[in-house]
LUMBAZA-46775 format. One record per atom (N, C-alpha, C, O, CB): residue number from 1; residue in three letters; atom name; x, y, z. Coordinates in pm, whole numbers, plus 50000, padded with zeros to 5 digits. Glycine has a CB too. Example, Ala and Ser with C-alpha at 12.3 -4.5 7.8 and 13.67 -1.06 7.14 Angstrom:
# LUMBAZA-46775
   num   residu   atome      xx      yy      zz
     1      ala       N   51319   49431   50780
     1      ala      CA   51230   49550   50780
     1      ala       C   51320   49670   50780
     1      ala       O   51424   49668   50846
     1      ala      CB   51131   49553   50905
     2      ser       N   51285   49775   50708
     2      ser      CA   51367   49894   50714
     2      ser       C   51290   50003   50787
     2      ser       O   51341   50114   50804
     2      ser      CB   51408   49940   50572
//
This chain:
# LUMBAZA-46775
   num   residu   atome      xx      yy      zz
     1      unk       N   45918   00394   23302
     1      unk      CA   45877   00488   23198
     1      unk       C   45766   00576   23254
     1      unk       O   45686   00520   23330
     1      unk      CB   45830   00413   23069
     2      unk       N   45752   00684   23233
     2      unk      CA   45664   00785   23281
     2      unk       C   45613   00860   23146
     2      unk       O   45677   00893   23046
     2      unk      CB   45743   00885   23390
     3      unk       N   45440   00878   23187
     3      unk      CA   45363   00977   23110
     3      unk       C   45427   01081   23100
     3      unk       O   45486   01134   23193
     3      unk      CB   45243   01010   23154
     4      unk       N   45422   01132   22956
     4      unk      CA   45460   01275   22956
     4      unk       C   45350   01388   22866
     4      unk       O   45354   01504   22826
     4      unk      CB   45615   01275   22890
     5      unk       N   45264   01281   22865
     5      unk      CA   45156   01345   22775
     5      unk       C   45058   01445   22924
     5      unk       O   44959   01511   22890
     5      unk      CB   45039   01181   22671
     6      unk       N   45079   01445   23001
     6      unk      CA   44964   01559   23085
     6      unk       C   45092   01610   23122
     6      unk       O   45209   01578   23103
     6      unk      CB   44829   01510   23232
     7      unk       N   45003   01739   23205
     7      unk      CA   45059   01877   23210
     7      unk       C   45168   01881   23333
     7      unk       O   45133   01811   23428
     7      unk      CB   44932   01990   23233
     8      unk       N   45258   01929   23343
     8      unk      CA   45406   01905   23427
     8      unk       C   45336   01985   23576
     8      unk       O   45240   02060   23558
     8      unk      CB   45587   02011   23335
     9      unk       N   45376   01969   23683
     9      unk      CA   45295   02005   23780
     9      unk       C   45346   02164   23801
     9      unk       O   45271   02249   23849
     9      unk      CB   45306   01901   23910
    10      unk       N   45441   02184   23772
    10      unk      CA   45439   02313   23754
    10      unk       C   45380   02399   23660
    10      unk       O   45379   02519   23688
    10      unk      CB   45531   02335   23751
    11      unk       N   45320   02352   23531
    11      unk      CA   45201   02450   23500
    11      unk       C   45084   02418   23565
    11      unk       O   45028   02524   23592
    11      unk      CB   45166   02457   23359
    12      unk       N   45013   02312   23607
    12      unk      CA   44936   02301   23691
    12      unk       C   44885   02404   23803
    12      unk       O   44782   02460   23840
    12      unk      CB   44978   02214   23728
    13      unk       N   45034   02392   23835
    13      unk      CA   45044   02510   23949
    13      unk       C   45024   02655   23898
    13      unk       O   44935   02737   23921
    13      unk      CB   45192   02509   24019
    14      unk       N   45122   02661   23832
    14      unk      CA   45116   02785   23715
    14      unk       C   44937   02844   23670
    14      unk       O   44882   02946   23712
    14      unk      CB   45201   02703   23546
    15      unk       N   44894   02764   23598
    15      unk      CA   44760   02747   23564
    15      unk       C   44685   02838   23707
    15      unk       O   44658   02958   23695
    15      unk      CB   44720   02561   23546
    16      unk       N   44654   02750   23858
    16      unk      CA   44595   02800   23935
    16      unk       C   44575   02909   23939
    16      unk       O   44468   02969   23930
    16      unk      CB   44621   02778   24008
    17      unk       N   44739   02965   23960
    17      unk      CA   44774   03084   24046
    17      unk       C   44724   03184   23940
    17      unk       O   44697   03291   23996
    17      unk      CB   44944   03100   24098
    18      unk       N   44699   03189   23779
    18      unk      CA   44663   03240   23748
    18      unk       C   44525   03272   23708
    18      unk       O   44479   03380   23674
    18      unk      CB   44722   03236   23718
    19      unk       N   44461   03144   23719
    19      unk      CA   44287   03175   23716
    19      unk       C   44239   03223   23869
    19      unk       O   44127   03267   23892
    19      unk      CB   44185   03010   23672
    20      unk       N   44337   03209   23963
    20      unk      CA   44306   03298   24099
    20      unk       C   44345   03454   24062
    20      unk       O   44255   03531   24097
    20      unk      CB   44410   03240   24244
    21      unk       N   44439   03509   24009
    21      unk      CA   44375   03606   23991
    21      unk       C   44352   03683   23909
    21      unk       O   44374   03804   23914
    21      unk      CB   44389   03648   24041
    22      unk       N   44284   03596   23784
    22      unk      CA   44200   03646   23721
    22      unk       C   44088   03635   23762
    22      unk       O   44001   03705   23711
    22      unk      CB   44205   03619   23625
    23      unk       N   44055   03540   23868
    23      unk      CA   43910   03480   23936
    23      unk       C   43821   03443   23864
    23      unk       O   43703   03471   23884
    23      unk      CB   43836   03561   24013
    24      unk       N   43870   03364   23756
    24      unk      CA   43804   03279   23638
    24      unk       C   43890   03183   23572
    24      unk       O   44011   03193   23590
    24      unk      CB   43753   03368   23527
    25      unk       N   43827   03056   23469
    25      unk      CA   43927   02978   23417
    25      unk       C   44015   03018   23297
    25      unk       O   43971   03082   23201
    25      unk      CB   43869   02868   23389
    26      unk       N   44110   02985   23306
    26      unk      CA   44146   03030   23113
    26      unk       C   44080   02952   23038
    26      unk       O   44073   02829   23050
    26      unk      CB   44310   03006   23043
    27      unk       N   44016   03032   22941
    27      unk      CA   43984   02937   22807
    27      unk       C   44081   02814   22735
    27      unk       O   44201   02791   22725
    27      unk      CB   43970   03039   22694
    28      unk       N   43965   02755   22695
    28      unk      CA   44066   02579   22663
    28      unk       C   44065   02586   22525
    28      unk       O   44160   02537   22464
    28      unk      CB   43979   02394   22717
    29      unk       N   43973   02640   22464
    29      unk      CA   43928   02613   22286
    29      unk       C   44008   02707   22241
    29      unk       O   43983   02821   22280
    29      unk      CB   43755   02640   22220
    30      unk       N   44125   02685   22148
    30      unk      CA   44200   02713   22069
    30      unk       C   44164   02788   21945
    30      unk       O   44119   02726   21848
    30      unk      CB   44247   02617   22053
    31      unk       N   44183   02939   21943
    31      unk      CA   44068   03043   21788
    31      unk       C   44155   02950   21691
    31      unk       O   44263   02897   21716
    31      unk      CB   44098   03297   21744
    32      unk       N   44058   02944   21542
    32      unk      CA   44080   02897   21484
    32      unk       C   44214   03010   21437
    32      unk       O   44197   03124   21480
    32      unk      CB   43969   02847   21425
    33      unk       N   44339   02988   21355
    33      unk      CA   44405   03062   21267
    33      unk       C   44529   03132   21366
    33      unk       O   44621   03204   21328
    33      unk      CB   44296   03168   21190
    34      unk       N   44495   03080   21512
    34      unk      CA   44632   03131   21613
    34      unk       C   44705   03052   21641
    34      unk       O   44672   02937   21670
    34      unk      CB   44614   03183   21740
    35      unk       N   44827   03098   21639
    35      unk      CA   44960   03056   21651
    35      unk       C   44920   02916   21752
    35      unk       O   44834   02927   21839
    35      unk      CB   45072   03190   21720
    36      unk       N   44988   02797   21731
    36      unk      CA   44951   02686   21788
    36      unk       C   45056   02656   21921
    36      unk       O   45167   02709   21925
    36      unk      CB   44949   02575   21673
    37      unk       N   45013   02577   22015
    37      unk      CA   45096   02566   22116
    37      unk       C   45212   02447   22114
    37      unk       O   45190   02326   22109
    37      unk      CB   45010   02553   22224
    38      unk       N   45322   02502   22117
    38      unk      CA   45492   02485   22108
    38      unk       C   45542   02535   22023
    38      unk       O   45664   02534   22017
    38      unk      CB   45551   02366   22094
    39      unk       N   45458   02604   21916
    39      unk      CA   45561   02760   21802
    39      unk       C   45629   02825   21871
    39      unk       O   45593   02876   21977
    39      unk      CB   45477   02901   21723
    40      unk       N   45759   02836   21812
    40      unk      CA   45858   02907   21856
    40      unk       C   45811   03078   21822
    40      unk       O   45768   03107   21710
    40      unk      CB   45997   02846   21782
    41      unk       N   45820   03153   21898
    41      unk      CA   45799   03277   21868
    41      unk       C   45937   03370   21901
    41      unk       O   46031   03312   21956
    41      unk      CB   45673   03318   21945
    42      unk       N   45949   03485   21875
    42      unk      CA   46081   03566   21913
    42      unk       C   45945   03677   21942
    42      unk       O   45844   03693   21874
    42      unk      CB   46240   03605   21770
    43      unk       N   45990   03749   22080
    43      unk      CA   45899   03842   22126
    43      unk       C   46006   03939   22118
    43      unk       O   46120   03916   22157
    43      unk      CB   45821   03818   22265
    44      unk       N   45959   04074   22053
    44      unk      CA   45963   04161   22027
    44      unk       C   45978   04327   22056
    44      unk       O   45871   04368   22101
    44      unk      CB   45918   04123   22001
    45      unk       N   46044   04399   22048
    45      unk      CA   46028   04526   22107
    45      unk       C   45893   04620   22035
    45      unk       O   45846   04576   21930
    45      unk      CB   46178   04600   22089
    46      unk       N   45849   04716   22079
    46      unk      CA   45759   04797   22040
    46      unk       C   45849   04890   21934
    46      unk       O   45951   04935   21985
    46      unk      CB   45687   04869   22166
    47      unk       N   45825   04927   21782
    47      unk      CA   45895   05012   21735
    47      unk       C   45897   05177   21782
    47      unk       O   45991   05253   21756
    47      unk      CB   45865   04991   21617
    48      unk       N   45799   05209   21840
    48      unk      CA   45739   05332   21832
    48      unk       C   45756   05353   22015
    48      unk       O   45669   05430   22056
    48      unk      CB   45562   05328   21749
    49      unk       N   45811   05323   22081
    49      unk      CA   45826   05305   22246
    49      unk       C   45934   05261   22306
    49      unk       O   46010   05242   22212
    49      unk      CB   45741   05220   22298
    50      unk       N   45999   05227   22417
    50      unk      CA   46091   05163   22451
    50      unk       C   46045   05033   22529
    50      unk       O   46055   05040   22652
    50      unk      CB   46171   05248   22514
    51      unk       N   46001   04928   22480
    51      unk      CA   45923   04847   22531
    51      unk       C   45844   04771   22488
    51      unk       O   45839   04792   22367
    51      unk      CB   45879   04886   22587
    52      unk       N   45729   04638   22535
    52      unk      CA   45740   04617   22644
    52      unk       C   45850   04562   22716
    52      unk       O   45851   04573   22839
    52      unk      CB   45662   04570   22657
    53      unk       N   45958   04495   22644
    53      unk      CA   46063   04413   22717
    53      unk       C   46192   04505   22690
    53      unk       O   46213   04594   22607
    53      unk      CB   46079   04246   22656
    54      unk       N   46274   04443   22800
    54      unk      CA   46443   04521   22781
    54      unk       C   46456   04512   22634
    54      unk       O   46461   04607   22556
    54      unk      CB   46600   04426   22864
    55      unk       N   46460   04354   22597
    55      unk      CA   46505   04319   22470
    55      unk       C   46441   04219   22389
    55      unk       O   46348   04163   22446
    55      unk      CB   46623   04285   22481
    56      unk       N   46464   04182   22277
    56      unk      CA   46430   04099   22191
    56      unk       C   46451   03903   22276
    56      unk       O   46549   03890   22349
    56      unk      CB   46539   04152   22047
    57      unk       N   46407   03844   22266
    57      unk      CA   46439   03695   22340
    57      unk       C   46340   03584   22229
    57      unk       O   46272   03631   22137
    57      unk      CB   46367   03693   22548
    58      unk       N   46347   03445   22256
    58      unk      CA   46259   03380   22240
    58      unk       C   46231   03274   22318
    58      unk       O   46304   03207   22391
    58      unk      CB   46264   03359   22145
    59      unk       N   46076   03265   22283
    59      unk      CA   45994   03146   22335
    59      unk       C   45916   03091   22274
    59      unk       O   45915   03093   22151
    59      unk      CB   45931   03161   22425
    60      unk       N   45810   03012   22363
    60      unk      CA   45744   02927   22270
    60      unk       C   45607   02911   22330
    60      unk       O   45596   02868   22445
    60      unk      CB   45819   02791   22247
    61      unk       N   45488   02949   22246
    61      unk      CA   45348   02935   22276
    61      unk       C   45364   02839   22360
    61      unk       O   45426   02735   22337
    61      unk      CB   45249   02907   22168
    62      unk       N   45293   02879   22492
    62      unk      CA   45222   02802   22592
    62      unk       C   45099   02742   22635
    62      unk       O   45027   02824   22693
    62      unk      CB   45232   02844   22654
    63      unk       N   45052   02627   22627
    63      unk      CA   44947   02534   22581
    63      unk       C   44857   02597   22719
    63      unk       O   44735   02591   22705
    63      unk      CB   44994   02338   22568
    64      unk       N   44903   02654   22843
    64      unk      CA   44876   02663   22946
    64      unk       C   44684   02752   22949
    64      unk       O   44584   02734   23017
    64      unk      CB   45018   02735   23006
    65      unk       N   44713   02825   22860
    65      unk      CA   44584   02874   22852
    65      unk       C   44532   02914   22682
    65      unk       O   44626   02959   22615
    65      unk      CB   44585   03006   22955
    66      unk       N   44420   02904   22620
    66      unk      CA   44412   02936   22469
    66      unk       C   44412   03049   22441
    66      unk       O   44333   03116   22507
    66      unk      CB   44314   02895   22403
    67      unk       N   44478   03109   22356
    67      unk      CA   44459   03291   22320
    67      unk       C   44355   03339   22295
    67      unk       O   44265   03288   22229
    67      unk      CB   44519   03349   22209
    68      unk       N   44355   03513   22379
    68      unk      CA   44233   03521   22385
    68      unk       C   44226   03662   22353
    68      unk       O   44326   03734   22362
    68      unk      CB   44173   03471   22506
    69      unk       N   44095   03712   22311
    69      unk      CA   44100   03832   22248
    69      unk       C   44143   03951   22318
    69      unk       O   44100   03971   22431
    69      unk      CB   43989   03853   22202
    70      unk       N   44237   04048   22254
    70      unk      CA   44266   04153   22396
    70      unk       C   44172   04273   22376
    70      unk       O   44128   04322   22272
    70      unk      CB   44445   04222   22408
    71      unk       N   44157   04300   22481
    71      unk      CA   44021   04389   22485
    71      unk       C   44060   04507   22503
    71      unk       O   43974   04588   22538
    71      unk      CB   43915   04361   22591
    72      unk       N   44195   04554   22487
    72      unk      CA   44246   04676   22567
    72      unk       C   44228   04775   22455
    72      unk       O   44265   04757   22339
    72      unk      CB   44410   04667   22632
    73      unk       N   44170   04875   22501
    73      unk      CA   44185   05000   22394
    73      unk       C   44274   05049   22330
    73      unk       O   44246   05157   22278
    73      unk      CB   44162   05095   22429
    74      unk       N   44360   05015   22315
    74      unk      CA   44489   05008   22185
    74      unk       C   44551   04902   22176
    74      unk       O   44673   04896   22157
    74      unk      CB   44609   05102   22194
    75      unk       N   44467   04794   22189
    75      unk      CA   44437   04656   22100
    75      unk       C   44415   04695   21982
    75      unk       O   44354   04799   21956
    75      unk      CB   44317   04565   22137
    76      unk       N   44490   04569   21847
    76      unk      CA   44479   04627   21700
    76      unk       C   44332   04512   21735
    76      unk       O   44300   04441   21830
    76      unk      CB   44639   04594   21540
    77      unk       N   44258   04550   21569
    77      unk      CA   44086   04435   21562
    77      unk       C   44159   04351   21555
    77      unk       O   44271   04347   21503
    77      unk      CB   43948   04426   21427
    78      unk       N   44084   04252   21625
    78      unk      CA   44119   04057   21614
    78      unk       C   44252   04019   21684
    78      unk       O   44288   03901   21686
    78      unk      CB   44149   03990   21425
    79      unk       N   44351   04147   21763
    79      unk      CA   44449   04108   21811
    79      unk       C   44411   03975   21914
    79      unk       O   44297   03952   21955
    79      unk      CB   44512   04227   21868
    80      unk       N   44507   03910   21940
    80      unk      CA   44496   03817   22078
    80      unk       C   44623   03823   22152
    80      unk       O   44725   03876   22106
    80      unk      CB   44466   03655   22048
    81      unk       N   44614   03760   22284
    81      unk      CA   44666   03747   22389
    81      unk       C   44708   03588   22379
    81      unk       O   44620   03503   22368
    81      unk      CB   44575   03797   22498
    82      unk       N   44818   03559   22383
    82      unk      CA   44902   03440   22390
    82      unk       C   44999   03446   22504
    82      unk       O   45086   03527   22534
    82      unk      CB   44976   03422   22262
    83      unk       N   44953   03327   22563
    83      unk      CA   45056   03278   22706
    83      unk       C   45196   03222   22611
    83      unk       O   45191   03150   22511
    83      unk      CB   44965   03107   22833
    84      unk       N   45332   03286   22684
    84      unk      CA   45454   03243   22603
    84      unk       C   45491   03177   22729
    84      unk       O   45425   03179   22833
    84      unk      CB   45566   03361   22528
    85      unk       N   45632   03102   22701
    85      unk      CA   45718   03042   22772
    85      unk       C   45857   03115   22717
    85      unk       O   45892   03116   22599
    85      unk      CB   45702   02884   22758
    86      unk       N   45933   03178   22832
    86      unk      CA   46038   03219   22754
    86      unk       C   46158   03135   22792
    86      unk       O   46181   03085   22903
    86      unk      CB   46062   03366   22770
    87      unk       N   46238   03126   22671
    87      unk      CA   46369   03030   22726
    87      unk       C   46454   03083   22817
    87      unk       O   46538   03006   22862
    87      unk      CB   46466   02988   22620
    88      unk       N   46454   03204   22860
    88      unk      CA   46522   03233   22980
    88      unk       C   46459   03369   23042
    88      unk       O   46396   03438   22963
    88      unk      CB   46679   03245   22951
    89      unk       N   46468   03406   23153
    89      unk      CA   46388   03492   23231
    89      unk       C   46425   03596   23185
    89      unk       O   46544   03627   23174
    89      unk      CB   46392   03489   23368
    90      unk       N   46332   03663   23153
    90      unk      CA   46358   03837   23131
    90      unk       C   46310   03928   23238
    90      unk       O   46262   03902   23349
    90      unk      CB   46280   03898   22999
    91      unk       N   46331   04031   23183
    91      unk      CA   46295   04193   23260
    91      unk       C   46201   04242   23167
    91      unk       O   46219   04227   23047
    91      unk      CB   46436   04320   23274
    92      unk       N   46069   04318   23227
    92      unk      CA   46025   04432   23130
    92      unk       C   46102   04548   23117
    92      unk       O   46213   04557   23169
    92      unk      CB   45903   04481   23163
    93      unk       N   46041   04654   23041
    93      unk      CA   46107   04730   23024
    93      unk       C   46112   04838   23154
    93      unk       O   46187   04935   23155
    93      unk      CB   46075   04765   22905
    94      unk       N   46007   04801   23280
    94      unk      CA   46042   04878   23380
    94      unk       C   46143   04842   23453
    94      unk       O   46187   04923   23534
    94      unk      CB   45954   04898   23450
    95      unk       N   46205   04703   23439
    95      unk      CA   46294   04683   23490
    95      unk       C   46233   04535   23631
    95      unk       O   46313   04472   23700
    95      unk      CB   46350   04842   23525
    96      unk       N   46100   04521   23636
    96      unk      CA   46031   04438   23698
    96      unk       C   46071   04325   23640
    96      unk       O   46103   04344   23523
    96      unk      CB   45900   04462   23701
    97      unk       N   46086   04175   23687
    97      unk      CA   46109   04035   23654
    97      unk       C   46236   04017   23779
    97      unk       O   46292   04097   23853
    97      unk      CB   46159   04006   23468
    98      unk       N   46246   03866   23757
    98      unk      CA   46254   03856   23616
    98      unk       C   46116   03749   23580
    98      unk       O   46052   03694   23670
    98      unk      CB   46419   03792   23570
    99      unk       N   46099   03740   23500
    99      unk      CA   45934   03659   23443
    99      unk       C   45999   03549   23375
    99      unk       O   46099   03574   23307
    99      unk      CB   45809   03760   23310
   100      unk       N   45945   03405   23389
   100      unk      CA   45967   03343   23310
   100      unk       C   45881   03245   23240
   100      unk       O   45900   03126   23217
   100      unk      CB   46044   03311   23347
   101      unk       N   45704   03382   23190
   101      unk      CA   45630   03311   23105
   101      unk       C   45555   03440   23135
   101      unk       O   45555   03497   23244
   101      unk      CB   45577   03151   23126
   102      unk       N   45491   03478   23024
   102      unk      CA   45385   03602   23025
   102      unk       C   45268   03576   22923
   102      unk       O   45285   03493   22833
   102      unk      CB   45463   03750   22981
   103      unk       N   45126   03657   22935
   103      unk      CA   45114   03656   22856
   103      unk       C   45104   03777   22739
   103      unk       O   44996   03835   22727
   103      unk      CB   45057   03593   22883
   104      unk       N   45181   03802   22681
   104      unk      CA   45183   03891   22545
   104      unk       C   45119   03900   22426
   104      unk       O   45099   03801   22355
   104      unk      CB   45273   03883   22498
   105      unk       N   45067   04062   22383
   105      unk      CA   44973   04083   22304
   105      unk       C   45041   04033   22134
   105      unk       O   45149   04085   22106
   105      unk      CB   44926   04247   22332
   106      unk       N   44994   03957   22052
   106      unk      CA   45010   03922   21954
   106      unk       C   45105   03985   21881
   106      unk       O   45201   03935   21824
   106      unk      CB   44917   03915   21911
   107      unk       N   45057   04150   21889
   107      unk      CA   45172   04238   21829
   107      unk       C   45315   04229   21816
   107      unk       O   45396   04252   21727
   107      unk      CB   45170   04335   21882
   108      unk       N   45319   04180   21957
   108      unk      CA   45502   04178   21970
   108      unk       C   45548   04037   21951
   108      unk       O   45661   04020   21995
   108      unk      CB   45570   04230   22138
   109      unk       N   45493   03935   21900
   109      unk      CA   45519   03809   21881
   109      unk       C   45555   03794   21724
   109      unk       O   45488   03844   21634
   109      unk      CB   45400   03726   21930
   110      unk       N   45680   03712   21703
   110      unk      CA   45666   03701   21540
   110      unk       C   45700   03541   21536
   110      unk       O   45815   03516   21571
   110      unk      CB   45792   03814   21433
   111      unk       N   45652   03475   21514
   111      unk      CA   45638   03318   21451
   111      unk       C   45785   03323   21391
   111      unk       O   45833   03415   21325
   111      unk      CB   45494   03286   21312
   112      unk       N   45836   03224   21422
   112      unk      CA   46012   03163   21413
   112      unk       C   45942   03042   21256
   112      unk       O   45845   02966   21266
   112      unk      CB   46101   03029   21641
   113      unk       N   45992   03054   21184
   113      unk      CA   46014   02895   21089
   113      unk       C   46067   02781   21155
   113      unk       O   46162   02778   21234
   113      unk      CB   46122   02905   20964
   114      unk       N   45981   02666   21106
   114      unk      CA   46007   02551   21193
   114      unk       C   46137   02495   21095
   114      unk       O   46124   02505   20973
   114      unk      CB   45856   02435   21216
   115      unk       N   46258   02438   21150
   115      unk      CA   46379   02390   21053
   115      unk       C   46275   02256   20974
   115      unk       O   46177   02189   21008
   115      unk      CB   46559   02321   21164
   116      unk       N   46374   02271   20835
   116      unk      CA   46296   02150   20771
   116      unk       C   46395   02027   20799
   116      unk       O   46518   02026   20796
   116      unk      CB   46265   02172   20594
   117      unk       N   46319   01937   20825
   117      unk      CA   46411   01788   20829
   117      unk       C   46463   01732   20733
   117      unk       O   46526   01627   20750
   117      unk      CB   46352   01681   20869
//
């Protein structure tokens, strides 16, 4: 029988390569009121653009780093940044990937209903 409660060594790995280059850690503390990690999300096209992705897909919040505020100047107030996992590799809309985990601005994320049992 094997632990499955710590982190699979490929986010581990995952994890690194990305606080190298951000050249800092990801935050661990979870904002209160954001989407929690393993919500299914369906990521989204931009209405007003062709983009960011080819198409519509889903995934699922990634525990890998905690969401964090996006600072970008056409950031909406209080938006955040959530690491996804997508169930299968996509393309952006430049045609770059394929990616198979990003992290995406809140905007284009919409929370899936969990089935009831």
């Amino acid at each position: 029988m094997t632990d499955s409660s710590g982190p699979v060594p490929a986010d581990v790995n995952d994890r690194q390569a990305i606080e190298h280059i951000l050249g800092r850690p990801l935050i661990e503390t979870w904002p209160a009121g954001a989407l929690t990690p393993g919500s299914r999300v369906t990521v989204v096209r931009d209405q007003d653009w062709d983009g960011p992705w080819q198409v519509e897909f889903a995934g699922t919040i990634d525990a890998i780093g905690a969401p964090e505020p996006n600072e970008h100047a056409q950031s909406l107030s209080g938006e955040l940044l959530y690491w996804v996992a997508f169930d299968a590799p996509q393309y952006d809309c430049d045609g770059a990937g394929p990616y198979r985990k990003a992290q995406i601005w809140g905007r284009y994320l919409r929370a899936e209903q969990e089935p009831e049992a």
